[in-house]
N, C-alpha and C positions, 0 to 999 in steps of 0.2 A: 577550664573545661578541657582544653586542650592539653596542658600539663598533665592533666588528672591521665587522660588518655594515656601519656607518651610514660607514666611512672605503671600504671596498671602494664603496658603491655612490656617493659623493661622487667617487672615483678617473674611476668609471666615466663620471661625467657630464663632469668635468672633460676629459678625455679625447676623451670623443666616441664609445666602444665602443661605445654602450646606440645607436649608429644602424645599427650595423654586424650586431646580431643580428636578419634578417628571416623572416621565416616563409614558405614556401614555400607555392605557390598548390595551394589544393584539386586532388588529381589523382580526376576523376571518374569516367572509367573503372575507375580501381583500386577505387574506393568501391562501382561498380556491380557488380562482378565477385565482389567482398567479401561484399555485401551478397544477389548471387543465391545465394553458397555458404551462410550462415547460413541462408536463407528455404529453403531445399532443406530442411535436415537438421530444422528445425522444423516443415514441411510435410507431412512425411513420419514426424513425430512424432505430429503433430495429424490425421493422418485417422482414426485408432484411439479416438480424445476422444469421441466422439459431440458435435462442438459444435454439430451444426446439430439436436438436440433440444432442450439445455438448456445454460445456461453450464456451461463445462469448468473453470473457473478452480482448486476447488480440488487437483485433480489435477494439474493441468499447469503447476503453479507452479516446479517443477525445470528443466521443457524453457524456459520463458519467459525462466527467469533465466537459462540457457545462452545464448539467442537473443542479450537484452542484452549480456550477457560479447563474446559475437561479436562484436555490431554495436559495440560503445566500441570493440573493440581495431581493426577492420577501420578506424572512422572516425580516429583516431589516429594509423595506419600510414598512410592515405591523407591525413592532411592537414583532412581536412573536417570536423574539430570544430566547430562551432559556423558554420559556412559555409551560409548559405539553408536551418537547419532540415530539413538529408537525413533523420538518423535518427529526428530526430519524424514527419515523413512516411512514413516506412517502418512505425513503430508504429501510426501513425492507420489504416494502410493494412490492419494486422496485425489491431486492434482491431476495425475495420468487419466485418471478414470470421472472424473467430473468435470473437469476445468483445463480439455484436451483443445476445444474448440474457441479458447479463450486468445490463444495467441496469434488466428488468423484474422490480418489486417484485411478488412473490407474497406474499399472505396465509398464515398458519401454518395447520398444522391445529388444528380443531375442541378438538381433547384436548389442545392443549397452552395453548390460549388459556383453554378452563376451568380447566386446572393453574396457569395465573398470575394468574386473576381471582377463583376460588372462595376462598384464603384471606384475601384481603383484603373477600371479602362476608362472610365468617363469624367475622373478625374484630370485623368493624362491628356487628353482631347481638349478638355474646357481650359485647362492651365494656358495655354498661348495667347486666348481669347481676354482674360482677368490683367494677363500682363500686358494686352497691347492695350487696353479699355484703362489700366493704372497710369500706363507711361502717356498716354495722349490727355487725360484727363488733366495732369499736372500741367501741360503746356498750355495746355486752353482758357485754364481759369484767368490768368491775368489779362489775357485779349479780350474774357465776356464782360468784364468789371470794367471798359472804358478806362485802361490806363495805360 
């Protein structure tokens, strides 16, 4: 199989075919047309989010991945994969304006920071207690057994 590979693509050069396959020039209307139908049906998704109180993200992880799915296949049929960064632009675009409140770190609550700090304080405390209760324990037993 591999052979088979490495004599087709040797053919190929020999030949001179691998000049003959060209890629067709980003069509940007199509892309823009593409790209207003996906931002519709996601926009129209996204105003029920409430994103302009807090991030929406983990709700609206379905409609997002749909948008993506959209926008690869829209950029694929038009040509403009990887041509001047459209659909990272369109995501930057998407991100600024939905997903603006997503990168602000809030602190936990109160009760949940004492739930992950209190047993390692009351670890620390009883540990002195275990190790004098282990080390006496050992010395004793031979004296309560009458030997």
């Amino acid at each position: 199989m591999v052979f088979t590979a490495y004599l087709l693509a040797l053919v190929f050069i020999w030949t001179g075919m691998e000049a003959k396959f060209v890629v067709p020039p980003c069509d940007r209307h199509m892309f823009d047309s593409g790209v207003s139908y996906c931002l519709s049906d996601f926009n129209r998704s996204m105003e029920t989010s409430g994103y302009q109180d807090s991030c929406p993200w983990p709700t609206v992880k379905r409609i997002y991945n749909q948008l993506k799915v959209c926008m690869d296949k829209w950029a694929n049929v038009s040509w403009c994969r990887g041509h001047g960064f459209l659909v990272d632009q369109v995501f930057l675009e998407v991100h600024q304006i939905y997903f603006r409140l997503c990168g602000q770190v809030q602190d936990p609550p109160l009760i949940t920071l004492i739930m992950l700090i209190a047993p390692v304080i009351i670890a620390t405390f009883l540990m002195p207690v275990l190790c004098v209760n282990l080390t006496t324990w050992n010395t004793e037993m031979p004296s309560s057994l009458g030997l």
